[in-house]
Structures are given as structure tokens and as C-alpha cells.
C-alpha positions as CSV (number, residue, x, y, z in Angstrom):
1,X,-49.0,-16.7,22.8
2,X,-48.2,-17.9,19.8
3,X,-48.3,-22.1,19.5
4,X,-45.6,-23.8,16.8
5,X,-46.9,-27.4,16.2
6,X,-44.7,-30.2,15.4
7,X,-46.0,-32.9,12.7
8,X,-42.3,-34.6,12.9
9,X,-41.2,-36.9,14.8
10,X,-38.2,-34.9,15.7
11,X,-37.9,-31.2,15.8
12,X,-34.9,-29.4,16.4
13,X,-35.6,-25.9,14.7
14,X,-34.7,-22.3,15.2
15,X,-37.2,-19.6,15.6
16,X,-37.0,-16.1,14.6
17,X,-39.7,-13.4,14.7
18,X,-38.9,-10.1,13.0
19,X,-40.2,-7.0,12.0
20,X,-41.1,-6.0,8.7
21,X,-37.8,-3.9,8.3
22,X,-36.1,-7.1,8.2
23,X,-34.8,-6.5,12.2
24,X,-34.6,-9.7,14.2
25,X,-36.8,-9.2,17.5
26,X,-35.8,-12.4,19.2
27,X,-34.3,-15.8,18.2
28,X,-35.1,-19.5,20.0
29,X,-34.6,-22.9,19.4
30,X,-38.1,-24.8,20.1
31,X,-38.2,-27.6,22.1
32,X,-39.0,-31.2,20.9
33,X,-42.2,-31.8,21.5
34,X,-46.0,-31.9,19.6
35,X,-46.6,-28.3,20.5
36,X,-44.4,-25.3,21.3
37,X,-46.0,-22.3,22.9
38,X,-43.9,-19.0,22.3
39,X,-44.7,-16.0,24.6
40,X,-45.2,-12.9,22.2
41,X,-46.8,-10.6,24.7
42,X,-43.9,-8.2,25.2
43,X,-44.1,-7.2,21.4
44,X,-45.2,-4.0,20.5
45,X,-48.4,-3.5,18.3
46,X,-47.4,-4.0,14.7
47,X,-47.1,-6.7,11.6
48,X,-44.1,-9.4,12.8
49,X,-42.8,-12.5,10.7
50,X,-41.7,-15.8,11.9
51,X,-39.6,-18.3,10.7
52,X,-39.5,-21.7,11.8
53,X,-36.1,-23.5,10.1
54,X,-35.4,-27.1,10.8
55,X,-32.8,-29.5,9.0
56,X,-35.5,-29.8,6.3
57,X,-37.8,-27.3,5.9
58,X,-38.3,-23.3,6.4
59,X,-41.9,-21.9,7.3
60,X,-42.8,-18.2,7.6
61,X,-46.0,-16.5,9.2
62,X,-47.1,-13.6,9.3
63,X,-48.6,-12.2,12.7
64,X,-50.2,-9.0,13.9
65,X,-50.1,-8.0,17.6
66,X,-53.3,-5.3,18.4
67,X,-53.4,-5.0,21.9
């Protein structure tokens, strides 16, 4: 799992994980509320970005999935 937390009042943001080749894995929108859980398990080992875009702002992460 992979938890998005909310320090807004209102979130109403996109999320896209990728691979490092720039391919887009899977898009969402994440729900308004404090904290978003995002199921990651059916990703293959390997480096993965996120972006989280609202209105706003744009965040990125970087995650690695080691099973």
C-alpha cells in the first residue's frame, strides 16, 4: 500500500505512478479525505514514480517495490 496524505482542506487531485521509462502504469483520482491508501501490490519489482497533481500543486515520489 502506498498512503497519499492530505494537509488541505479539499483535495481533488490526480494520481499517476509510472515507470522510469516515462510509461504510465495506472492513473486515479484520490478521494477527498485526510488519508488516501493506493493498492500497489500488483506492480512488478522495480523503481516507480508518482505524481500527485491538484489545482495547486504537483508532488513526485519515488518508490521501489522488492517483493
Amino acid at each position: 500500500m502506498f498512503v497519499v496524505e492530505n494537509n488541505q482542506e479539499e483535495l481533488n487531485a490526480k494520481l499517476v505512478v509510472s515507470d522510469l521509462a516515462g510509461k504510465i502504469i495506472s492513473t486515479s483520482m484520490l478521494e477527498n479525505k485526510q488519508i488516501n491508501e493506493v493498492n500497489l501490490q500488483y506492480l512488478e519489482n522495480g523503481v516507480y514514480l508518482i505524481e500527485v497533481s491538484s489545482k495547486n500543486n504537483t508532488e513526485y515520489s519515488k518508490i521501489i517495490i522488492a517483493k
